[in-house]
N, C-alpha and C positions, 0 to 999 in steps of 0.2 A: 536303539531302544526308543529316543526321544524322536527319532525319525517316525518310526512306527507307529506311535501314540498320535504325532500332529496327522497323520496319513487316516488313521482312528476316526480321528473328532472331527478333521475334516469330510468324511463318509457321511458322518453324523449327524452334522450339521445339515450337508447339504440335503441327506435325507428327510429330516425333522422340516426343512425350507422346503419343501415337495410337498410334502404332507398339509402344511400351513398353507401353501397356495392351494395344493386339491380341499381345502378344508375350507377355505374364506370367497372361492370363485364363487359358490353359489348367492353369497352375501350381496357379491361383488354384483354380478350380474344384474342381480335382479334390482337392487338401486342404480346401476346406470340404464336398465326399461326404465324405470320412473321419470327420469330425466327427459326422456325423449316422447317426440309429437307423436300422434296413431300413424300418422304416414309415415313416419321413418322407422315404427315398432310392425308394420306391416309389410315395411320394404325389407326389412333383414334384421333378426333377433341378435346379431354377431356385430353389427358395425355399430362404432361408440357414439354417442351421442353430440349433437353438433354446439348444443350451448347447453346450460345446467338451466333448464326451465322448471320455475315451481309452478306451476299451471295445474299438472294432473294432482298436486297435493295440496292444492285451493279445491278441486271438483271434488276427492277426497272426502274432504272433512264438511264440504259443503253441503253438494248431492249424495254422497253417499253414505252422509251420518258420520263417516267416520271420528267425529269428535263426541259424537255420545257413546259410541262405542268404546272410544277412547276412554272416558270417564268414567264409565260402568269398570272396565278394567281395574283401571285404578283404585278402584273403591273396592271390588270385589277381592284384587290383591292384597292390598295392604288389610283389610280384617283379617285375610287368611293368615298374613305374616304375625298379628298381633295375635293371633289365637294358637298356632305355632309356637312362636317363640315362647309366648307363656305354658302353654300345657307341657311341650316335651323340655322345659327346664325343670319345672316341677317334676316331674316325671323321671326323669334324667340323673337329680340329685335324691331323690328316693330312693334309687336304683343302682348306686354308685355308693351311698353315703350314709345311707339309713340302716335299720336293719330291723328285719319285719319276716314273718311267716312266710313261706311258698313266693318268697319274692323272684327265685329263679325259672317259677313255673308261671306267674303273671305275666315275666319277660318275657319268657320265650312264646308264650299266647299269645301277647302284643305280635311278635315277631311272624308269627301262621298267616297275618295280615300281606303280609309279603307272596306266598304262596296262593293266594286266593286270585283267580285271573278275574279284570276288573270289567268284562264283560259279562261275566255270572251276575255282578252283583249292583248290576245298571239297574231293573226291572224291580227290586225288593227295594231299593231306594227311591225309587221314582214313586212306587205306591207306599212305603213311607210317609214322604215329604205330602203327598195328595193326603193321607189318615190326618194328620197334621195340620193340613192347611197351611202351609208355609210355601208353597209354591209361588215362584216369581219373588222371594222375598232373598234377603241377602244371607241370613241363617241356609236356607236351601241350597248356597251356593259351598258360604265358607266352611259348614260341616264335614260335608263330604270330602273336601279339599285338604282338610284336616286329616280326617282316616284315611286317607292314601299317603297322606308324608309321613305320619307318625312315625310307623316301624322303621324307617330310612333313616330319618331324624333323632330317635331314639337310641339306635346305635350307635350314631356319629357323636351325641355328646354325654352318654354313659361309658363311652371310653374314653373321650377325651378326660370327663371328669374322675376317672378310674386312675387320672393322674398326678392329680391334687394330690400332695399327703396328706393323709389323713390327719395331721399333730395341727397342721393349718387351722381345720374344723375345732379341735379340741380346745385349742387356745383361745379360740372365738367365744366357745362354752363358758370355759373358766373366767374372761372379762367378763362376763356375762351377757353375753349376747342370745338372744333367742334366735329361734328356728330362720324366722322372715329376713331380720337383721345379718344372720348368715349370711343368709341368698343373695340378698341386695349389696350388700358392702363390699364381702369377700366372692362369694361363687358367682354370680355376673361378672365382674371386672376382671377374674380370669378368665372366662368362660367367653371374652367377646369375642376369640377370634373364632370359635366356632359357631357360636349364635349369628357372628356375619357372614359365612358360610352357610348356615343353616337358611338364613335370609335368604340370597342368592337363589338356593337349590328351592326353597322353598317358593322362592317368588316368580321364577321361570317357571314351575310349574303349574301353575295358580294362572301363571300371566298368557299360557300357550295353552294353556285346557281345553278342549272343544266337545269333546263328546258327551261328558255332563252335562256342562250348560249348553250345549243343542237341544238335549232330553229336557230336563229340569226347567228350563226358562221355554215360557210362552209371549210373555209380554216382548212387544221387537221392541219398545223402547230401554228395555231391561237386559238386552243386547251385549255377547261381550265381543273383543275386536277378533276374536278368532270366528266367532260366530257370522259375526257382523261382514266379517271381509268373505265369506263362502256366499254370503247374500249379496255382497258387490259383485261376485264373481259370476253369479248369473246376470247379471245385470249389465256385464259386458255389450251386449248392444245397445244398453243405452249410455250408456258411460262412459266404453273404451277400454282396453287394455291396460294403457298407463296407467292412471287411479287407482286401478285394481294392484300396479305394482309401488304405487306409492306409498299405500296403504301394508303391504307386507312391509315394506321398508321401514317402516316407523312403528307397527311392530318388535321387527326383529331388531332392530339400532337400540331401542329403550336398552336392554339389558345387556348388550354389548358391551354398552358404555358404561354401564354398571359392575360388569366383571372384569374390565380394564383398571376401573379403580378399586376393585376389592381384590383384584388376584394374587397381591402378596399378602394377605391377611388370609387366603382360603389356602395355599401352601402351607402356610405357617400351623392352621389348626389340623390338615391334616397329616402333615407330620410329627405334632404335639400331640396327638391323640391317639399314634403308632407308639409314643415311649411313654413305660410308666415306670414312676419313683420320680 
């Protein structure tokens, strides 16, 4: 029987190790093109690169903007995250903890959101943000960014907090704590390992977005790096190949590195937010 099980997990194993290789080569790849000259990315996509040159990731950030790019990112993410984490907390511990009229018919309306395919509702947004005037501005960006995580978001931490006891809150009441005082003292400080999950989810998608802000932003200096690197990309005859892959690289590494150090914190929330009591 114990023969059996190691015979198991070793399958397992090695399977799950197949998967992580077919899973990380495309990562793989395309940062060691960055590495390499145009003449050795034009003599064979397949052979490893002969020294680790940062050349194409100076032309990069140089000629191809990519550091404004870079910083429009940044900027446009993190309002997203700040506007995220606030509204679907709030939102979240209403939903969980409150008790209010047709609160299961708001939720599940929140939730329709999810069913709406997001190519329908590019065109009524776009002339939106134009009624407005808000085009080119960071509201036009981090909005919209918002109403596509909500419903995602909104599920992930009205269960998680479906698991708080409720006697927790009550206790709060009786010291006398108000509503805000709640949220900040007791419901955030449990709540973080899913609000750092929420982060993550929320920030990869904000940070990898293209086809809004392709639509939505006109200004090139208002640029984001997804956008930005499709404009390196034609630009390949003046630039080259590499930069163009130096540029996905740095990209795609930001949040790698960021779900490396958060993946025992996003396990955690979402198997806390599978049990409740």
């Amino acid at each position: 029987m114990a023969k059996r099980k190691k015979i198991t997990n070793a399958i397992i194993f090695v399977v799950l190790l197949c998967y992580a290789c077919l899973s990380l080569y495309p990562l793989i790849w395309v940062i060691l093109q960055s590495f390499k000259t145009e003449t050795q990315f034009l003599q064979s996509i397949w052979s490893l690169p002969t020294s680790l040159r940062l050349d194409n990731y100076l032309v990069a950030f140089d000629k191809g903007n990519l550091s404004v790019y870079f910083l429009n990112t940044v900027r446009n993410t993190a309002a997203t995250l700040i506007v995220d984490l606030v509204f679907i907390t709030l939102a979240g511990f209403a939903f969980a903890k409150m008790k209010m009229k047709f609160k299961t018919f708001f939720f599940y309306f929140i939730l329709v959101n999810l069913l709406i395919p997001t190519p329908i509702i590019l065109l009524p947004m776009y002339l939106l943000i134009l009624d407005l005037g808000i085009q080119n501005t960071l509201a036009a960006i981090v909005f919209p960014y918002f109403q596509g995580f909500a419903p995602l978001g909104l599920i992930l931490i009205t269960n998680y907090l479906n698991s708080v006891p409720n006697e927790l809150i009550e206790s709060a009441r009786i010291d006398g704590c108000n509503l805000f005082q709640i949220l900040y003292k007791i419901v955030v400080p449990i709540a973080m390992p899913i609000l750092s999950t929420l982060a993550v989810l929320g920030g990869m998608s904000a940070w990898n977005e293209f086809m809004w802000a392709l639509i939505s932003i006109s200004d090139i200096s208002q640029y984001t790096l997804s956008v930005g690197i499709s404009i390196m990309r034609d630009k390949t005859s003046i630039l080259g190949y590499t930069p163009v892959f130096a540029a996905l690289s740095v990209s795609a590494i930001v949040f790698v590195v960021i779900y490396l150090f958060a993946q025992k914190t996003f396990v955690k929330s979402i198997t806390a937010g599978a049990v409740k009591g």
